[in-house]
N, C-alpha and C positions, 0 to 999 in steps of 0.2 A: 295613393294619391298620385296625382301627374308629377312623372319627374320635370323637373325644376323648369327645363326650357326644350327636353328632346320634341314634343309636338309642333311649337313656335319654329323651331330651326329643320324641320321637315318640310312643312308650311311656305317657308323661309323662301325656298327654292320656285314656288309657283305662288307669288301673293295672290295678285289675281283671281286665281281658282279658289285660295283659302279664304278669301272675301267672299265670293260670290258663295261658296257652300256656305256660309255662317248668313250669309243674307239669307237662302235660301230656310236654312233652319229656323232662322227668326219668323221668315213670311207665316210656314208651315205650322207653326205655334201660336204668332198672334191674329193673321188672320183667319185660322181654323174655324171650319165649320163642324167639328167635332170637340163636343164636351171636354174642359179641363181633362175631368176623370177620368175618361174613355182614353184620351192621349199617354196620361199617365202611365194606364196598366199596361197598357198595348208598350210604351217606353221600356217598361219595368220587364214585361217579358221578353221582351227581343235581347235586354239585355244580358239574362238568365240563362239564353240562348250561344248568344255569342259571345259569353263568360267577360261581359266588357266592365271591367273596372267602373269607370266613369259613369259608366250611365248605372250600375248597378249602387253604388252610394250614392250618386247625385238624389235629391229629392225636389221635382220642381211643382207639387202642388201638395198641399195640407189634404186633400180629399182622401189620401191612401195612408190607409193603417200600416202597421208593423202587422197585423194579422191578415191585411190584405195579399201584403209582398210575400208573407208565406205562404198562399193558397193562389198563385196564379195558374190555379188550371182553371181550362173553358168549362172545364164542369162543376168549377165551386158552386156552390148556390148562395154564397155572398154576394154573384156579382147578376148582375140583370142580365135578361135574354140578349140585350142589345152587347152588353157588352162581352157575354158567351160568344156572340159572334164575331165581335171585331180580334178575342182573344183566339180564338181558332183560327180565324184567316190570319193574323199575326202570326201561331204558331206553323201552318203550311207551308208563308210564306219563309221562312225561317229555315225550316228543316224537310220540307219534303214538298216543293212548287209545284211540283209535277201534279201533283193532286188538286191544285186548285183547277177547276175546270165552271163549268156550268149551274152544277148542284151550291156551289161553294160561293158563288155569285149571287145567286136565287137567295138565298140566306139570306146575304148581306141586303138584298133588296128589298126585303122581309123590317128590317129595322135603317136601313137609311138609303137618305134623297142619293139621285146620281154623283150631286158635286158629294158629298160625302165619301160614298165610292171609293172618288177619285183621292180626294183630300187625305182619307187611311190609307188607299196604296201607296201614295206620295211619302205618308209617314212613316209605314212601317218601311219603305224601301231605303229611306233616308238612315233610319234607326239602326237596319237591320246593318249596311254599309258603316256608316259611322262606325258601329260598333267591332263590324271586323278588320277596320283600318285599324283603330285603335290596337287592338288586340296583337296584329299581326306586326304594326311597328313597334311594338313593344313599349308601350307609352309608360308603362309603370314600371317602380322600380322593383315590385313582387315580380313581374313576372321574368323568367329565366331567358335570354335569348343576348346575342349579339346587336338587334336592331340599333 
């Protein structure tokens, strides 16, 4: 869990920016033009990815199993083509960007509108950031480090 007040007193130093991101978070969530669920998994993995505490226990929608969070590959066959694909681009973006090009686009076009597109990049980029500040200030008190 988040130590007590280290994130707040990070924060602390630029209110300003730590307002506008959690604005930012909020817009990204509740005016989304992507599915509860689709946000969810795509959250779930990036967190999986970038070993983030917080977003890895957090649970913000009842739509995902305990047997979903086990199976976040693009190739479960739990999860629909749509979201095979939002979880792929999710994972590229994550661990190897250099790969998304053109074919990886095409996909995404394949199961959603442009503003969607845009709305998953927005999220996973958000997710994917969140998650390695977090990490790398050392927000929790599992994790080993000076921050």
């Amino acid at each position: 869990m988040l130590s007590s007040d280290f994130q707040v007193r990070v924060w602390a130093h630029k209110p300003d920016a730590a307002l506008a991101l959690l604005q930012l978070l909020e817009t990204l969530n509740v005016n989304s033009s992507l599915p509860e669920r689709l946000r969810e998994i795509v959250r779930l993995k990036i967190a999986s990815i970038t070993n983030c505490t917080a977003y890895k226990i957090a649970r913000k929608s009842d739509t995902i199993s305990d047997e979903d969070i086990a199976c976040l590959n693009a190739d479960d066959p739990r999860f629909s083509p749509t979201e095979h694909a939002a979880l792929r681009y999710a994972e590229l973006f994550a661990t190897d960007f250099d790969m998304i090009g053109k074919r990886e686009f095409d996909a995404l076009k394949a199961h959603f509108s442009s503003t969607q597109i845009v709305d998953l990049n927005m999220f996973v980029a958000m997710m994917f950031a969140g998650g390695r500040m977090t990490f790398v200030q050392k927000s929790y008190a599992e994790q080993d480090g000076d921050a």
